[in-house]
C-alpha angles and dihedrals in degrees: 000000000000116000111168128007122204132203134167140167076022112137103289091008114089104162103039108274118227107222119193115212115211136166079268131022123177123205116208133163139117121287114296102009098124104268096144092043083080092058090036095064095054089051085053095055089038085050082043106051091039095054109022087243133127100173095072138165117177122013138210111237096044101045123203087328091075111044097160085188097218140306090285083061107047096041106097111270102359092275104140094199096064113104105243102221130203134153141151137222128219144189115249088210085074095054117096131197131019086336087065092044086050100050094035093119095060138058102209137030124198139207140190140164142187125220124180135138126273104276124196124229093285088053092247122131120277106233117259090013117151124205131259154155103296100168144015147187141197113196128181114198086349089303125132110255092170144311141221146188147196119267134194095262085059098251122130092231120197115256109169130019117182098219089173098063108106087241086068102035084059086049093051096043088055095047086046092044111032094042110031130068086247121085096186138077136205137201082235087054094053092055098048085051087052089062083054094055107042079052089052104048103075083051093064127086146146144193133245118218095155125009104297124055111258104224135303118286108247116234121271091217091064108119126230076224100057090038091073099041111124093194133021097212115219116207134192107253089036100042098119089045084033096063096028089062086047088051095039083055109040102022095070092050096052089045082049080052097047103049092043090054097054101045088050076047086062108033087058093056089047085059097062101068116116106191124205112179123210094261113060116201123250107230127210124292080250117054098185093060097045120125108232137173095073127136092279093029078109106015092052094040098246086136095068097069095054088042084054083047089060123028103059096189086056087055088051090057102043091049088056082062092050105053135076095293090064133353075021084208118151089231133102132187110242126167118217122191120241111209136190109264095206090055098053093077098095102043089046086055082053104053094042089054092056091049086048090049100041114004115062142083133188118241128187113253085229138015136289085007108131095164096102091221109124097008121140144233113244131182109237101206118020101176095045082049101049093046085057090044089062096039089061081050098046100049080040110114086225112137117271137158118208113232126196117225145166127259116205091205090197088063099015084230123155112244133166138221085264087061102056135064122293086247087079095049095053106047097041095079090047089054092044093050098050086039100048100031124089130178093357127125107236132206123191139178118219095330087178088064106143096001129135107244099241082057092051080059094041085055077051090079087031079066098045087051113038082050110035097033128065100304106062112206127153116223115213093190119183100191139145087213109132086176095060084045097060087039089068094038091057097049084056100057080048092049102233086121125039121222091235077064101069140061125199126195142184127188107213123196118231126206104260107047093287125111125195132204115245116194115219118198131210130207132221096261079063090250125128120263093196126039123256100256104239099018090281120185082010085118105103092049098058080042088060108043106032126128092017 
């Protein structure tokens, strides 16, 4: 699992930025300071990973509400030989397999990368150069593991690999110990396989086709031979060249292991976002005929009221928003079926046939008549009738296409999305997302958009549930709601939400085009540790108390 995301010469951002990730993290800061770059540039590495490009303009995942315009645009200031840098941090304790075994001696693993564009001798910009991943590290606890960088042939080669970190003294003491004759290791022996591998270091490279390396490339100089040794013997006389043939062998292939781990590790988490811009997107008056999957079917939100068509647990949910207890509208979210009119022939015979069979008396057409000429047939029971006429309709394969709709409970009229106040467009897609998603990081802009205060403070419980109950998820919110701000503060005094829960973030504007990320902590009483940089949110107040 994430833990911490990184950025830095990144739009807004100058000096790289440390994000906390948390089950929820709040975005604050003036217009314009550069509280979407953040987003942005997860959308960036998500766009990234998925394509293999790094020049890139739309993305995916953010639709035509994130159109990052090129490298040359995204990069700060314009300046295209600055080094873009982004990384992420996770916590060992979420791996799984031989990466976890490998990493067991340390909570967190970091990792950052640099990514610019080829420069010539004077650092401009070679002409025609596309960007890509120049450097990356890969840190344990804050501590070096190893380094690489970008070289003319277009490899990442190692440059540094920190033998001494406990995650590679473990490493070393099971290769010793797992594929040699020798089930010991010395502090003399430690320092002769620190000779191996500062002589092995300049030998290793890789290649970058998406945004992580991809492995380390094996040696040539590997023997078929010594690829199907059990066991390297080390003998007496040998032991320094005997285990320095064992870790020239075996080291390369668990770095390889390694590398490869953590960069699926990311890419699964990348996978996760789940991105909802500020504008959501007003579907057709008929849903069921709408054409979706488009570029903003998910950033605009066009997915939600499909999702409402046909999940019905997730329209349960969402009706119980918008009744009296909440949005307190007279309107409910029902779904009717449209069938095919030419196809309703046979299970209408059917259910005829059963009213002529069962349900019918004859009654005289006048009174105190008992000859039966002229008498006439009469249902008994219409209502019973025509709910079994519909039953036989309704479990009929005929062709039907099931259509959402409004229900304006003070007329019982049919309305449709198109009918009611923008309030409801635009916070259906918000409720939908935090209902119907489960384990995804999720990154929204102004979810409170058109909403009464008291009902920003009302998305502020949609948030703690959707991420500390069953579902999971993780809410990345850039928002200027004050409102949804003192909902979770107070849930916090009441102890429905831990501090540890919650991150809260301001983007503050510095003089010079740059903007830095100011983390601002909470107790346990719900209060803030830190002040809000520029008196934000101090408005009301002023608006109080002026003039007295």
């Amino acid at each position: 699992m994430i833990k911490t995301l990184f950025t830095g010469n990144f739009k807004a951002f100058a000096e790289t930025q440390r994000i906390p990730i948390k089950p929820i993290t709040l975005i604050f800061g003036p217009n314009s300071a550069g509280k979407s770059s953040f987003i942005h540039s997860l959308a960036l590495a998500c766009e990234t990973e998925r394509t293999g490009r790094l020049d890139i303009f739309k993305t995916e995942v953010g639709g035509s509400a994130i159109d990052l315009g090129g490298f040359r645009q995204y990069i700060h200031r314009g300046e295209a030989r600055r080094r873009m840098e982004w990384g992420a941090e996770l916590e060992v304790s979420s791996l799984h397999g031989h990466l976890a075994e490998l990493l067991a001696s340390v909570k967190t693993l970091k990792v950052m990368l640099s990514v610019g564009v080829e420069l010539d001798n004077e650092e401009r910009p070679l002409p025609g150069s596309e960007p890509a991943v120049t450097a990356y590290e890969l840190m344990a606890d804050d501590q070096l593991l190893l380094r690489m960088s970008r070289r003319r042939d277009g490899k990442l080669r190692l440059d540094r690999l920190n033998h001494e970190h406990a995650v590679f003294r473990e490493v070393l003491k099971a290769i010793v110990t797992t594929t040699t004759t020798t089930d010991t290791i010395t502090t003399e022996d430690f320092e002769g396989i620190g000779e191996v591998i500062n002589d092995l270091v300049p030998e290793l490279s890789t290649y970058v086709t998406r945004l992580f390396p991809e492995g380390l490339s094996i040696r040539s100089s590997d023997t078929a031979e010594t690829e199907q040794a059990t066991l390297f013997p080390v003998s007496k006389g040998s032991r320094k060249e005997d285990l320095a043939n064992a870790i020239s062998f075996f080291l390369p292939r668990t770095l390889d292991e390694l590398i490869k781990g953590v960069g699926q590790a990311i890419s699964q988490e990348l996978k996760k976002l789940h991105y909802l811009g500020p504008l959501r997107s007003f579907p057709p008056r008929h849903l069921a005929f709408s054409q979706h999957e488009d570029a903003n079917w998910y950033a605009g939100g066009g997915y939600a009221w499909d999702v409402v068509r046909r999940d019905d647990h997730v329209r349960e949910a969402v009706n119980a928003w918008l009744g009296s207890d909440k949005l307190q509208t007279p309107y409910e979210l029902a779904v009717r079926s449209l069938l095919a009119l030419d196809q309703l022939h046979g299970p209408l015979e059917q259910g005829l046939e059963q009213v002529q069979d069962e349900g019918l008396d004859i009654e005289p057409d006048y009174d105190d008549t008992p000859d039966p000429i002229g008498a006439y047939p009469v249902i008994k029971d219409i209502e019973a009738e025509a709910n079994n006429l519909l039953a036989i309709i309704d479990e009929s394969d005929v062709d039907r296409i099931r259509e959402l709709v409004l229900i304006d409970q003070r007329s019982n009229t049919v309305v449709t999305h198109r009918d009611v106040g923008i309030g409801i467009t635009q916070v259906l897609p918000v409720l939908v997302t935090a209902y119907a998603s489960r384990n995804k990081l999720i990154a929204m802009e102004q979810p409170e958009i058109h909403l009464h205060p008291a009902l920003q403070a009302e998305l502020g419980d949609v948030f703690i549930e959707a991420a500390i109950g069953e579902q999971k998820n993780r809410f990345i919110l850039e928002t200027h709601s004050e409102h949804l701000i003192l909902r979770i503060l107070r849930r916090i005094r009441e102890g429905r939400l831990r501090p540890d829960d919650l991150s809260v973030l301001f983007v503050e504007p510095l003089p010079g085009r740059a903007s830095r990320i100011v983390e601002l902590r909470v107790d346990e009483e719900g209060d803030f540790i830190d002040r809000w940089p520029g008196g934000f949110f101090e408005e009301s107040y002023h608006e109080k108390f002026a003039g007295r």
